[in-house]
C-alpha positions as CSV (number, residue, x, y, z in Angstrom):
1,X,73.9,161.3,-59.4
2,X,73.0,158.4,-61.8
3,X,71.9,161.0,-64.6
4,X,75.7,162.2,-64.4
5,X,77.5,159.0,-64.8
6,X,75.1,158.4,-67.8
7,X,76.4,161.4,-68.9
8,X,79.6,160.2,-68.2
9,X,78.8,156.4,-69.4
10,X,77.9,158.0,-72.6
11,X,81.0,160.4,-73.6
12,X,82.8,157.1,-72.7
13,X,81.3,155.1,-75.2
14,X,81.6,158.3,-77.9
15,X,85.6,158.9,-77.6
16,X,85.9,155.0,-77.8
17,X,83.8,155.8,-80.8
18,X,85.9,158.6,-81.8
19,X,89.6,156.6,-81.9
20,X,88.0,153.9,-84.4
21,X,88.9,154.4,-87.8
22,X,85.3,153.3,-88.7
23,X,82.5,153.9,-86.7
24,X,80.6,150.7,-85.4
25,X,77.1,151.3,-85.0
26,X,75.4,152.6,-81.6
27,X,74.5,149.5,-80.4
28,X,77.4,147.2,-81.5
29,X,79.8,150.2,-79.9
30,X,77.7,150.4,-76.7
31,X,77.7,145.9,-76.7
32,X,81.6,145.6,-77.1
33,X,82.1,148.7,-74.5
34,X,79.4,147.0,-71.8
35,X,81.7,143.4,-72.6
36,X,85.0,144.9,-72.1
37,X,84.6,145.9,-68.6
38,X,82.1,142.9,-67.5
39,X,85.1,140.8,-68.2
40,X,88.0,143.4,-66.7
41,X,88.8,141.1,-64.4
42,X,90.0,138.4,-66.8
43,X,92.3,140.5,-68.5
44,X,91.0,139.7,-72.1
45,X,92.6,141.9,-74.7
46,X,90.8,144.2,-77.1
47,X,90.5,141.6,-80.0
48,X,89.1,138.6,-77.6
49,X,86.6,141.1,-76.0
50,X,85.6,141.7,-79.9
51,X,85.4,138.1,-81.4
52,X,83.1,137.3,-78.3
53,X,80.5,139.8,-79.4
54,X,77.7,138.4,-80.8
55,X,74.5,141.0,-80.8
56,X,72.6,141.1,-84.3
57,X,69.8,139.6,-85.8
58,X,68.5,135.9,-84.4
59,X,71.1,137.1,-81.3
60,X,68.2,134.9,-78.6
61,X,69.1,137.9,-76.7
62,X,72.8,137.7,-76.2
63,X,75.3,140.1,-77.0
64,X,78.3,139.0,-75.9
65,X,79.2,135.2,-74.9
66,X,82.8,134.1,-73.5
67,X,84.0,130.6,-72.4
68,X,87.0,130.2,-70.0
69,X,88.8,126.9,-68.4
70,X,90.5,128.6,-65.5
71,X,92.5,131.3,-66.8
72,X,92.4,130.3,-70.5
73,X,89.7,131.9,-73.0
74,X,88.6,129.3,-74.9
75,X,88.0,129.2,-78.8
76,X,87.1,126.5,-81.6
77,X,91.1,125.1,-81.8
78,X,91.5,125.0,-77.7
79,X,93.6,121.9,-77.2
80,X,90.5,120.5,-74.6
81,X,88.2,120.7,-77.7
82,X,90.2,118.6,-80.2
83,X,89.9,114.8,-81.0
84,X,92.7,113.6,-79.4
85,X,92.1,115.9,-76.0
86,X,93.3,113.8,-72.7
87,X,90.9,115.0,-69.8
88,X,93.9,114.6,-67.1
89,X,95.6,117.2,-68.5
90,X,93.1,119.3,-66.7
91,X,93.2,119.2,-63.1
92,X,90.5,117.3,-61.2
93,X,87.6,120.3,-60.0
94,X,88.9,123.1,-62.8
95,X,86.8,126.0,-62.7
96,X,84.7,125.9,-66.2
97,X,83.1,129.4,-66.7
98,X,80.4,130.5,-69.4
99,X,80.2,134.5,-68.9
100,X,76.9,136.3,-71.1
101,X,75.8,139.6,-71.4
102,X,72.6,141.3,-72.8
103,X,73.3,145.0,-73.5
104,X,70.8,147.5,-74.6
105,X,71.0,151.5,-75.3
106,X,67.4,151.6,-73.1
107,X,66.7,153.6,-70.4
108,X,64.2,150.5,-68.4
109,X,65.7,147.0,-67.5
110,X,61.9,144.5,-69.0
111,X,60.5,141.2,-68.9
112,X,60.3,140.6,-72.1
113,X,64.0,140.5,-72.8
114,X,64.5,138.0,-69.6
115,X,62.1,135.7,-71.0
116,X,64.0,135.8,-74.5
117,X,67.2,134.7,-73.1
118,X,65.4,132.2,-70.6
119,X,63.9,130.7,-73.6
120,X,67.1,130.9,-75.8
121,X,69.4,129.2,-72.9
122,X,67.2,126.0,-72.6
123,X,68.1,125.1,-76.0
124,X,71.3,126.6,-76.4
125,X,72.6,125.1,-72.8
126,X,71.1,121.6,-73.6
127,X,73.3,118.8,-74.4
128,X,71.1,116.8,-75.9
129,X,70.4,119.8,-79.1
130,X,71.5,119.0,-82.5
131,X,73.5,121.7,-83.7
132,X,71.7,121.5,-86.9
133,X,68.6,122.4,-85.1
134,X,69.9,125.3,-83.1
135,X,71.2,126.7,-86.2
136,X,67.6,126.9,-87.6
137,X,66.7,129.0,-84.6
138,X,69.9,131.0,-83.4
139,X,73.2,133.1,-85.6
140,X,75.7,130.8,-86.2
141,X,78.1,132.7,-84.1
142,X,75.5,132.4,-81.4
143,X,76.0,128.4,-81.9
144,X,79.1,128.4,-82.0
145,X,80.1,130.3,-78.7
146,X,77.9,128.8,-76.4
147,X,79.0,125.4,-78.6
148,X,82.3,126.0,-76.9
149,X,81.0,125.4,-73.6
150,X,78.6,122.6,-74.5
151,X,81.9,121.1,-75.9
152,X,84.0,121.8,-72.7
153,X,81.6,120.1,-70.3
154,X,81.6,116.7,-72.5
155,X,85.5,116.7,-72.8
156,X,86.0,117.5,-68.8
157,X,83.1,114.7,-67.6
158,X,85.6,112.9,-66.0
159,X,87.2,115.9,-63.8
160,X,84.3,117.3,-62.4
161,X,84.9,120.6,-63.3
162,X,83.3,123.6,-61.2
163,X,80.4,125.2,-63.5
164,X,80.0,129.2,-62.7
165,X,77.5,130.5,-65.6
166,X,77.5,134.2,-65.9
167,X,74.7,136.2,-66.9
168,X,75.0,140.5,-67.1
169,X,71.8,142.4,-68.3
170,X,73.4,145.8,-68.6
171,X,71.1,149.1,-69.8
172,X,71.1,153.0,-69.2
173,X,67.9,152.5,-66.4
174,X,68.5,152.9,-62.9
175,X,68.8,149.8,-60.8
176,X,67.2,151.5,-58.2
177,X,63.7,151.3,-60.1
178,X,63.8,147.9,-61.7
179,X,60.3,146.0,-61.5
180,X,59.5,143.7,-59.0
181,X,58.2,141.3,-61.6
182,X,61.8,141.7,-63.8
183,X,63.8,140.8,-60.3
184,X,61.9,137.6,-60.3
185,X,63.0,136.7,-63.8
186,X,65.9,137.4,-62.9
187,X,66.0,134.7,-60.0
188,X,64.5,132.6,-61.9
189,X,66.8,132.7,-64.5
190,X,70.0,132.4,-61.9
191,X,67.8,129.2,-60.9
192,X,67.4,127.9,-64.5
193,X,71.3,128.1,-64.8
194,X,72.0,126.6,-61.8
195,X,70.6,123.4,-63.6
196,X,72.8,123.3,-66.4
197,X,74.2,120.7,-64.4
198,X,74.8,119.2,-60.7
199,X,76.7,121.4,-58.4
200,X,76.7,124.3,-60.9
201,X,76.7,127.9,-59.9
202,X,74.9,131.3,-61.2
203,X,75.0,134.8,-61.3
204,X,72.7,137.2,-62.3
205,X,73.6,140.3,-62.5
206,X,71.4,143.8,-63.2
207,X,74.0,147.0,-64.4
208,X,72.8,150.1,-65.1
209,X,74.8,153.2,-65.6
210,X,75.8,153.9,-61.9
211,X,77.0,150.3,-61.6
212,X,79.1,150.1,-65.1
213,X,80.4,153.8,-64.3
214,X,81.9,151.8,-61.3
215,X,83.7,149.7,-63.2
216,X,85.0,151.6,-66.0
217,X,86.0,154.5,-63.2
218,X,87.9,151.7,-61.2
219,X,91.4,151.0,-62.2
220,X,92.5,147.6,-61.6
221,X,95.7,147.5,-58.9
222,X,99.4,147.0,-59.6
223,X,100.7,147.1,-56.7
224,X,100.3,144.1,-54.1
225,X,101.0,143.5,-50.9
226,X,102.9,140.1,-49.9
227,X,103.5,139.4,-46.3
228,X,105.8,137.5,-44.7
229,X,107.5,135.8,-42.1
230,X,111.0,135.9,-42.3
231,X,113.0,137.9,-44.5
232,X,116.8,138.3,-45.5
233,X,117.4,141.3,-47.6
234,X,120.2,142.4,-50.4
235,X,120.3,145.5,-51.5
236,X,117.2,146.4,-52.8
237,X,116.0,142.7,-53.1
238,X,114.7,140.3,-51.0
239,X,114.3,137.0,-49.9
240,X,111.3,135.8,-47.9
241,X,109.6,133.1,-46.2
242,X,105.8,133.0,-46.6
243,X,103.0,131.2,-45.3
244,X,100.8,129.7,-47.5
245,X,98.0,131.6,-46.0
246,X,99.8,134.7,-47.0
247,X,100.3,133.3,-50.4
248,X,97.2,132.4,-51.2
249,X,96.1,135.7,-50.5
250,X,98.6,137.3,-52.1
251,X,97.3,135.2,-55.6
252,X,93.8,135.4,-55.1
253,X,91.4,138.8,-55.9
254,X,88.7,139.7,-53.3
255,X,86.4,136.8,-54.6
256,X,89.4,134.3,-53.5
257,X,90.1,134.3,-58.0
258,X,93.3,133.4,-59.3
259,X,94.9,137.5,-60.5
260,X,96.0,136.5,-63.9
261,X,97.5,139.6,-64.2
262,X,100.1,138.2,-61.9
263,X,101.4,135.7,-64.0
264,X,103.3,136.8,-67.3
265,X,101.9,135.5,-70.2
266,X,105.4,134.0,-71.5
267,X,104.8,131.7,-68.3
268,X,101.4,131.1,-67.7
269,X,101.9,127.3,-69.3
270,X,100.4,125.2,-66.1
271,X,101.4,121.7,-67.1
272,X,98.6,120.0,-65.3
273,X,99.2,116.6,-63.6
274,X,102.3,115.8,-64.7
275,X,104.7,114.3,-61.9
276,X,106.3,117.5,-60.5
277,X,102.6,118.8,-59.8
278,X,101.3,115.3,-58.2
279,X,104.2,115.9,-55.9
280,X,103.2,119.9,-54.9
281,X,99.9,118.4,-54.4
282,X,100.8,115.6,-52.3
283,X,102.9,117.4,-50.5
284,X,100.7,120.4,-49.7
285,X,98.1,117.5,-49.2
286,X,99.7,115.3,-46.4
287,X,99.0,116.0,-42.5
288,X,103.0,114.3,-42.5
289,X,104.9,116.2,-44.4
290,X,108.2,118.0,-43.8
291,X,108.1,121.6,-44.2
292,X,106.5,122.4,-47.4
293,X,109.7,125.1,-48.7
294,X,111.8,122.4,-47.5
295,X,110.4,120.1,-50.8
296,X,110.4,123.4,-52.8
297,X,111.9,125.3,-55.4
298,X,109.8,128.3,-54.2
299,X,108.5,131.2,-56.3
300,X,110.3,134.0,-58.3
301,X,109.1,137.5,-58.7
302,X,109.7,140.7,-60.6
303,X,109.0,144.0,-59.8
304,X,109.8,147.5,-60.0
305,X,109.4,148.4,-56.7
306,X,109.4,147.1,-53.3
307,X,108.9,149.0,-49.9
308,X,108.8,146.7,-46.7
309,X,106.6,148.2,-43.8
310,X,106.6,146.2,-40.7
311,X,106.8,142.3,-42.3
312,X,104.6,143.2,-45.6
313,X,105.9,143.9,-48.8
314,X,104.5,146.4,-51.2
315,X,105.4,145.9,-54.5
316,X,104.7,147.8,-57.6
317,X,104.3,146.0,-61.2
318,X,104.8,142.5,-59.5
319,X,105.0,139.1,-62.1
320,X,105.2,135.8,-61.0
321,X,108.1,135.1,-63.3
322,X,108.8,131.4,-61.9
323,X,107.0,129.0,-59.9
324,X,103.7,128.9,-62.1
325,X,103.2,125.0,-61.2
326,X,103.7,126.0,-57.6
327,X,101.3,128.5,-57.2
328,X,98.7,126.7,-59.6
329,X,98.8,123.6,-57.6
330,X,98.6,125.4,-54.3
331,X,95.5,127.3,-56.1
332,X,93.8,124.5,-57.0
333,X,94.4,122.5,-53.5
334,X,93.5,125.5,-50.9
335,X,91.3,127.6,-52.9
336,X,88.2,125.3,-51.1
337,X,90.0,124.8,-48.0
338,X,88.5,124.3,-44.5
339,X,90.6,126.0,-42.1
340,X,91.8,123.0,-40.5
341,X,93.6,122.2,-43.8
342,X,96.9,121.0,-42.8
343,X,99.2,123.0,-45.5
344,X,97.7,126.5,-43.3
345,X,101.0,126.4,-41.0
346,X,103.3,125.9,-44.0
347,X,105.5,128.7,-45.7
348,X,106.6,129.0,-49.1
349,X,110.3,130.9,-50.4
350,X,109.7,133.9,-52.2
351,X,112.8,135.8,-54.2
352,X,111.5,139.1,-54.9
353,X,113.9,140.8,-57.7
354,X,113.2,144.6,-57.7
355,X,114.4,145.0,-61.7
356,X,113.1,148.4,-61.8
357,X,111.4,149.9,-65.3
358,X,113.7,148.0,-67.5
359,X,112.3,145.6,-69.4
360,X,115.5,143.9,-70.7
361,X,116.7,142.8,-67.3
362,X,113.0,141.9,-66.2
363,X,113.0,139.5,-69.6
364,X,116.6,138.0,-68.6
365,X,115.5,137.0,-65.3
366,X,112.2,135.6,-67.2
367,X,114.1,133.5,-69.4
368,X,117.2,132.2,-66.6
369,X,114.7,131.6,-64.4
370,X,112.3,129.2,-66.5
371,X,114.8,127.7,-68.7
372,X,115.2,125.6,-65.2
373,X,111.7,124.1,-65.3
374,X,109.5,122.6,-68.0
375,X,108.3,125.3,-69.5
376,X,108.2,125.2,-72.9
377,X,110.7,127.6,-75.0
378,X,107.9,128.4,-77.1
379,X,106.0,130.2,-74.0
380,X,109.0,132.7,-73.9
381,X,109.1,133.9,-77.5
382,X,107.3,137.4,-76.3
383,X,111.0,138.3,-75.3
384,X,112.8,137.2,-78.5
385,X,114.9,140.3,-79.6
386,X,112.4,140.4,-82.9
387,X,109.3,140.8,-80.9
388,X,111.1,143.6,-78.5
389,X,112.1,145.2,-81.8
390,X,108.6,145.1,-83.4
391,X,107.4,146.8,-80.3
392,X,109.5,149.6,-80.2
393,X,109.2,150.1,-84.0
394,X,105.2,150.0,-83.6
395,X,106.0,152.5,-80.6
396,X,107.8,154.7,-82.6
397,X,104.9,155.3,-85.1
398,X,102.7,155.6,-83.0
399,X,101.4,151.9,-82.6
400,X,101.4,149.7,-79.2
401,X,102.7,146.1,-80.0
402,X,101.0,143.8,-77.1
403,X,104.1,141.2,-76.8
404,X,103.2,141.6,-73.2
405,X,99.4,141.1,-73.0
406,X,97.4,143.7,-72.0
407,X,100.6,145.6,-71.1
408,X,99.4,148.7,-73.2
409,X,95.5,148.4,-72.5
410,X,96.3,148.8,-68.8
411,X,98.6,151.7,-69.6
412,X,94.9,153.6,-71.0
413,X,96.4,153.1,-74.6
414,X,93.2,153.0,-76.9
415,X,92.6,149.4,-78.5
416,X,92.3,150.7,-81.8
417,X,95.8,151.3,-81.7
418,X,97.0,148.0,-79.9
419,X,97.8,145.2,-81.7
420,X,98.4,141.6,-80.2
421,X,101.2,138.8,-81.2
422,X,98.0,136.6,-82.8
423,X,96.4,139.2,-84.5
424,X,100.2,140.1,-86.3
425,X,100.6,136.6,-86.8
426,X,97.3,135.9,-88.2
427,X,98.2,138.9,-90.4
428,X,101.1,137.7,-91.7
429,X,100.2,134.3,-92.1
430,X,97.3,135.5,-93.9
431,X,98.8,138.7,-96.3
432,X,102.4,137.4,-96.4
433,X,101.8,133.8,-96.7
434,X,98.3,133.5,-98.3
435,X,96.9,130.9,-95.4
436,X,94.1,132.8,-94.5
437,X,92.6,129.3,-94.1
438,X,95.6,128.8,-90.7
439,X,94.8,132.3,-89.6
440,X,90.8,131.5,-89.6
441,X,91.4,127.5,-88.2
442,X,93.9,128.5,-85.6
443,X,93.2,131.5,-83.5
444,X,94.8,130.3,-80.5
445,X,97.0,127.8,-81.9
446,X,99.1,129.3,-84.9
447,X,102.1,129.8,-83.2
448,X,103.0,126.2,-81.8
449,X,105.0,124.5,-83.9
450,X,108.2,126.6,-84.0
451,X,108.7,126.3,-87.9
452,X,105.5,128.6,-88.1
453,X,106.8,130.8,-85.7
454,X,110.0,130.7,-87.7
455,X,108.3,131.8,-90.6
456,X,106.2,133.9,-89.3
457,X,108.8,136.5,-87.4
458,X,111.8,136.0,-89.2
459,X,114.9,139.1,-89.1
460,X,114.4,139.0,-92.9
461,X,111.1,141.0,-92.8
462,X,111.6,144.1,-92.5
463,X,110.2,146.0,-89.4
464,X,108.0,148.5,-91.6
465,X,106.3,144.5,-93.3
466,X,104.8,143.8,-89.8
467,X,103.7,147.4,-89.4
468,X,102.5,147.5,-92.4
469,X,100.3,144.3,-92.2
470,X,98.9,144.8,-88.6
471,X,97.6,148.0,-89.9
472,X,96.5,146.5,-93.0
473,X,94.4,143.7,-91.2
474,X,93.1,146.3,-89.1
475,X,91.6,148.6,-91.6
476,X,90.4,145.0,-93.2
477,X,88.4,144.5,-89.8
478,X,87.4,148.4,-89.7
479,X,85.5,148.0,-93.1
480,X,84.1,145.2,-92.7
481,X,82.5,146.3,-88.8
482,X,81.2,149.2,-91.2
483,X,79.2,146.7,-93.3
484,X,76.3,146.2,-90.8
485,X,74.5,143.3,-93.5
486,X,77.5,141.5,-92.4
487,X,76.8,138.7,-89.9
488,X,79.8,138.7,-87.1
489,X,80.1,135.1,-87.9
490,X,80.5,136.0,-91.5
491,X,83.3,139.0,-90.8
492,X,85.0,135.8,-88.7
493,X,85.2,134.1,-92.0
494,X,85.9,136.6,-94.1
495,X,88.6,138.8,-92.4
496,X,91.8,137.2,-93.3
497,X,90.8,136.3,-96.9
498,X,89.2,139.4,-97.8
499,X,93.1,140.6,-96.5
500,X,94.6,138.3,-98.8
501,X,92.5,139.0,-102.0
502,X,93.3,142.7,-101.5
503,X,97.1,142.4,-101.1
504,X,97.0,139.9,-104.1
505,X,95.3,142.8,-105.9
506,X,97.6,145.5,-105.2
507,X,101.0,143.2,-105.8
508,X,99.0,141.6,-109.0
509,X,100.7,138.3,-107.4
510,X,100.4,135.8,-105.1
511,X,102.4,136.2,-102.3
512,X,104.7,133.3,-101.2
513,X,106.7,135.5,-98.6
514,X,106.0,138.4,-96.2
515,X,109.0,140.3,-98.0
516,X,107.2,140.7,-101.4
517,X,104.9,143.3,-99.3
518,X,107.8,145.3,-98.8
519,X,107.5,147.8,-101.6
520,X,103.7,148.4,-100.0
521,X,105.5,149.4,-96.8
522,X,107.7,151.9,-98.0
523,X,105.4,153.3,-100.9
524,X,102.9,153.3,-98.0
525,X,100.1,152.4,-99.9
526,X,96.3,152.1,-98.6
527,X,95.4,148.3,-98.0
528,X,92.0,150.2,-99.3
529,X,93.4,150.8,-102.5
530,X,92.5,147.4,-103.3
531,X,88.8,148.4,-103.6
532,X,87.7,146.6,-100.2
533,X,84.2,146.4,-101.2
534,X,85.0,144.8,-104.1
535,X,87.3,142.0,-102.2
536,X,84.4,141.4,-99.8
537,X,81.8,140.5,-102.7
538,X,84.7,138.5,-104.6
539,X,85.2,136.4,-101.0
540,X,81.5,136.4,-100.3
541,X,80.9,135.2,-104.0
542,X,83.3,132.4,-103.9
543,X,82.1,131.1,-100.3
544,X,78.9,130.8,-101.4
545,X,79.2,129.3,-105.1
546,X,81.4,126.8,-102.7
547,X,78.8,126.1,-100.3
548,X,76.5,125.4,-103.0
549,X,78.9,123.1,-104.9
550,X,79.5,121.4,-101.8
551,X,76.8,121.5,-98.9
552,X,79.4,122.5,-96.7
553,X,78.8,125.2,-93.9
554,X,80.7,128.7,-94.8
555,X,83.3,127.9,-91.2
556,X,84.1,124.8,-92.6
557,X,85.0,126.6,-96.5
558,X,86.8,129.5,-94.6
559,X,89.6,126.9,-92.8
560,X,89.6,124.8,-96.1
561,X,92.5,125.1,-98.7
562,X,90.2,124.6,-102.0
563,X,89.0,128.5,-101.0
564,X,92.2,130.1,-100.8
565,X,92.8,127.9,-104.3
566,X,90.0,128.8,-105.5
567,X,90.0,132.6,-104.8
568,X,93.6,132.9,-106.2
569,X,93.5,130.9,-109.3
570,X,89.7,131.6,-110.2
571,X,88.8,135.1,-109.1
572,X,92.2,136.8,-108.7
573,X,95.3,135.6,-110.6
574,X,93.6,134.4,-113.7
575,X,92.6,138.2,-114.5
576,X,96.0,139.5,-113.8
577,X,98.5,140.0,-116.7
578,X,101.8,139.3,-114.2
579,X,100.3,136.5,-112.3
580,X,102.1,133.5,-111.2
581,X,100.2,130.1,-110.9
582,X,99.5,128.6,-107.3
């Protein structure tokens, strides 16, 4: 059968092919396909999948790297990796994982590419490496990602973090038929990565086309089952008291992993060991405590359907919609349990609201129930009127607005066509604001402070501006994944300027305000109008003239202001005839 699901492997890989505007090549389609569903599990969205892919030339063999700190993908403006970081924020034993892949078209799993990543790891894993040095050896993006988890581990010293390294070497062989001499390499390599440091952990996995047809063919669940104790119920909602081993199993996937997908992302903010938490703990930690629901707030779900059969729940579309610190903290105390651990006999209470498929209701409970905690207001923006409205105009031409992450993706919506809340606000902060440098700098971070969010999605834009960028920034990103001389580090640093110079171009102005785009929107014209080849040399010029006035590296030029000066004033508006000054 495994020459069938290569068959099947294949036509996958072509019809993801086929939605793309622009073609990637064979390999790079095949490496961000193989990374998509190594990962499915941690419900990363089409655009982190993509910036974690690495493959090209000085690769050391990797094709896709990815850093997590429990249920949060980390990238270069993640609050743990900044100056002013406090380490307590994380909770003492955090789960740290660094998940890599090797993906080849072959047919034959070989020696020769274990020993390059073996060799590539015991620089690129060391904390004692200048990054200088590695640079003369590896891509920069290579550097940079598994610079992210070098980082991590010096920032979380102090909480002894649980290390998992991941490694996937994924081809079109059979599993069946791999070498005896490539399964030592691989256990030596799970042995090398076990010393990245005391008490680490390592996994090394072989895929071949059987085994990835598994996991592309295997559709993650949405309905859970949730038993109970004790339940009242009213109408078609419930109330319910829980044990904690219920709960826990309840949270936890088959390898005992916290299911993000049960936790909204509008309240997935886990406040660490703030005072409320310290009390969960100690409470769930005490042989004398009182009744842990007794001390508790207890837990708040959503669903759109719930069936009770004997004393277990099944519930379709479920979201933890309140009592994130809860079930964190209980996470994070039982997850290592021994049996005898005396928060086993406890219970938890459980409201289970049965909203059915409308979203507006699900949202109000969302917001009523976590404007009672500490969650920040900024976490709930996803269910602002403006974001429900960009969604349903998206929707309407065709386009699947992600306000609720990885809402479309698991609906089998292609990601060509999805667009995330970053991605439009890098695109508007970018296009409509010329601050390419923000949208480069801060990934993760650009929507924190509520005056950029303010700015940013504001009911003066018109609904046809934010359509009109997303797609805009997309067909930016298309071209320049055409441009194979093009290092993925490069199209990282070029992306949201090259988007900038091009809109300049076509408006002959700078832009101050996403509502000068307007007349772009409704004329619909081509972002490649703008001669996107041309933009690309302009940007690429300008970086490095910069890098040779300066001696700086071409990330730190692309989140610098003198560029975006520099490109307007000298290469752009200087040449126009209506062109304002910066």
């Amino acid at each position: 059968m495994t020459h069938n699901e290569l068959v099947l492997l294949d036509q996958a890989v072509e019809q993801r092919q086929k939605e793309r505007s622009v073609r990637l090549p064979d390999d790079g389609a095949f490496e961000r396909f193989v990374c998509e569903y190594i990962l499915r599990d941690r419900e990363l969205s089409p655009d982190e999948v993509a910036d974690g892919v690495v493959g090209g030339g000085n690769d050391g063999g990797l094709d896709g790297i990815y850093v997590l700190l429990g249920d949060e993908l980390l990238s270069e403006d993640s609050a743990v990796l900044q100056a002013d970081f406090e380490p307590k924020k994380v909770p003492s034993g955090s789960r740290l994982e660094l998940w890599m892949v090797q993906a080849k078209r072959e047919t034959s799993f070989t020696e020769t590419a274990l020993d390059k990543v073996a060799d590539s790891l015991r620089r690129l894993l060391d904390l004692g490496e200048e990054e200088q040095d590695l640079l003369r050896l590896y891509a920069p993006e290579v550097v940079a990602r598994t610079g992210l988890f070098r980082d991590a581990l010096r920032a979380l010293v102090s909480r002894h973090v649980q290390v998992v390294v991941h490694f996937s070497y994924v081809t079109r062989g059979r599993t069946d038929s791999i070498h005896t001499k490539v399964e030592i390499k691989g256990h030596d390599l799970e042995k090398q990565l076990r010393g990245v440091m005391t008490g680490a952990s390592a996994i090394v996995e072989f895929l071949g086309p059987a085994e990835l047809w598994t996991r592309v063919n295997t559709q993650p669940s949405y309905t859970s089952e949730l038993t109970y104790t004790e339940g009242v119920t009213s109408g078609s909602s419930h109330v319910a008291l829980v044990s904690l081993r219920d709960y826990m199993t309840f949270l936890t996937d088959d390898n005992g992993t916290l299911r993000k997908n049960l936790f909204d992302l509008n309240v997935r903010d886990y406040q660490g060991d703030v005072e409320v938490n310290k009390d969960i703990r100690a409470s769930l930690e005490r042989a004398d405590s009182p009744e842990f629901w007794w001390l508790n707030n207890g837990v708040t779900v959503v669903c759109s359907k719930a069936t009770a059969v004997g004393k277990t729940y099944a519930l379709d579309d479920v979201q933890i919609v309140n009592g994130l610190q809860t079930s964190q903290t209980m996470y994070d105390v039982l997850c290592d349990a021994t049996p005898d651990h005396p928060a086993w006999g406890r219970a938890v209470l459980v409201r289970i609201l049965v909203t059915g498929d409308e979203p507006a209701i699900r949202d109000q409970v969302i917001r009523a129930t976590n404007r009672q905690t500490s969650v920040p207001f900024a976490s709930l923006h996803a269910t602002d009127d403006i974001q429900r409205d960009i969604e349903a105009y998206f929707l309407h031409h065709g386009w699947f607005y992600d306000r609720r992450k990885n809402y479309y993706r698991n609906q089998g919506k292609t990601a060509e066509r999805i667009i995330s809340i970053p991605l439009l606000a890098q695109a508007v902060m970018a296009m409509g604001l010329s601050r390419p440098d923000d949208s480069r700098a801060r990934p993760s971070s650009l929507l924190k402070k509520d005056a950029d969010y303010a700015t940013i999605f504001s009911e003066k834009v018109p609904l046809s501006v934010y359509l009109w960028l997303a797609t805009a920034q997309k067909a930016v990103d298309a071209a320049l994944q055409a441009d194979t001389p093009i290092s993925a580090q490069e199209r990282t640093n070029l992306r949201f300027h090259v988007a900038m110079v091009a809109v300049a171009k076509l408006l002959g102005t700078k832009v101050h305000s996403p509502v000068q785009v307007e007349p772009l929107a409704k004329a619909r014209r081509d972002i490649a109008e703008a001669d996107l080849a041309g933009c690309v040399q302009l940007v690429r010029d300008c970086v490095r003239g910069r890098a040779a006035q300066t001696g700086d590296t071409s990330d730190k030029i692309a989140k610098g202001r003198e560029l975006v000066s520099l490109l307007l004033v000298s290469c752009i508006l200087s040449s126009l005839p209506n062109s304002d000054h910066v």
